[in-house]
C-alpha positions as MATLAB code, in Angstrom:
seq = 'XXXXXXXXXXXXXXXXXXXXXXXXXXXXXXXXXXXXXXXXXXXXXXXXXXXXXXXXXXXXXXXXXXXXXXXXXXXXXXX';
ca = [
     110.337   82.377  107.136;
     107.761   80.401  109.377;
     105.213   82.224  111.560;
     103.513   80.543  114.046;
     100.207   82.101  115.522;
      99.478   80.111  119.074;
      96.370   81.911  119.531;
      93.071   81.929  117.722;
      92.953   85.736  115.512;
      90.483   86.892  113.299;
      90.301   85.463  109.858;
      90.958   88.715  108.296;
      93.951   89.584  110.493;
      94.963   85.783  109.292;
      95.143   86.965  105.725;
      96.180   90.590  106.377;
      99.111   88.747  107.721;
      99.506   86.493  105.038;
      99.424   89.003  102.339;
     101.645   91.378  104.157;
     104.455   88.654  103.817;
     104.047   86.619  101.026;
     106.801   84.251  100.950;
     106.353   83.086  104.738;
     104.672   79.818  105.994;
     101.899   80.591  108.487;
     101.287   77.814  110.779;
      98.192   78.428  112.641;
      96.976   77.419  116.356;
      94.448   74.516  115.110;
      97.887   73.109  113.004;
      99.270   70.147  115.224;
     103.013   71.601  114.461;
     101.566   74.455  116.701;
     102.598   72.524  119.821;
     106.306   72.245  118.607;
     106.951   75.737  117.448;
     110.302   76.239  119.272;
     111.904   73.617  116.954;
     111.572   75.894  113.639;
     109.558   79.389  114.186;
     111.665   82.342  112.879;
     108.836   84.426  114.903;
     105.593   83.521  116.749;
     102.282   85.693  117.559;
     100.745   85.213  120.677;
      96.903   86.343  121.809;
      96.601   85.033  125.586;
      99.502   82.303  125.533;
     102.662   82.699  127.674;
     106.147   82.847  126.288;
     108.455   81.737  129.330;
     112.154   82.257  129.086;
     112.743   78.732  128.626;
     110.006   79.299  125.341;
     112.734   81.860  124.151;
     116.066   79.880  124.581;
     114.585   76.451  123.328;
     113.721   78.377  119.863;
     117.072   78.654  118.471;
     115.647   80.480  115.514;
     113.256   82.824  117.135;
     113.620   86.634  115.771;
     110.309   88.323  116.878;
     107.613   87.645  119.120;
     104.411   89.637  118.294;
     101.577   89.795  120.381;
      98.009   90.735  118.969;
      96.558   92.816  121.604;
      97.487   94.641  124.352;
     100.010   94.448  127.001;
     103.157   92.081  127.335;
     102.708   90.599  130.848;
     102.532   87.084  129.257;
     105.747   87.339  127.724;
     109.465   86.939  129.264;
     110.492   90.348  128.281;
     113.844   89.603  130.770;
     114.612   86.445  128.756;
];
C-alpha cells in the first residue's frame, strides 16, 4: 500500500502514521514522486492541497483520501 502525504504534518503524526500501518510505503511532500501521486497512491493525505475531480479519476488506484485537519472544502467530494 503507498500513502502519499501532499502536505507538510507534524513529525510525530509522520510516524504515528507509519507505525499504525507497518507494511505501507509513505511517500512524503518533500519526496519528488509527490508531484506524480495519481500514477500509484492507493490513498493520499492532504493538509491545505486541493483534490479536483480530475485528481480522483486520473488515480486509478486511489481508495481513501484523508485530510489532516478540518473541513473538506478542498476536496471533490462530488467526484
Amino acid at each position: 500500500m503507498k500513502i502519499y502525504v501532499l502536505d507538510p504534518i507534524h513529525e510525530a503524526a509522520v510516524r504515528a502514521f507509519a507505525q499504525t500501518v507497518p507494511d505501507m510505503e509513505l511517500v512524503l511532500w518533500s519526496d519528488t514522486r509527490a508531484a506524480n501521486w495519481h500514477e500509484d497512491a492507493d490513498g493520499v493525505v492532504v493538509r491545505a492541497s486541493r483534490v479536483t475531480g480530475n485528481d480522483i479519476h486520473k488515480a486509478h488506484k486511489l481508495k481513501v483520501i484523508g485530510r489532516h485537519g478540518v473541513g473538506v472544502d478542498a476536496i471533490d467530494l462530488a467526484a
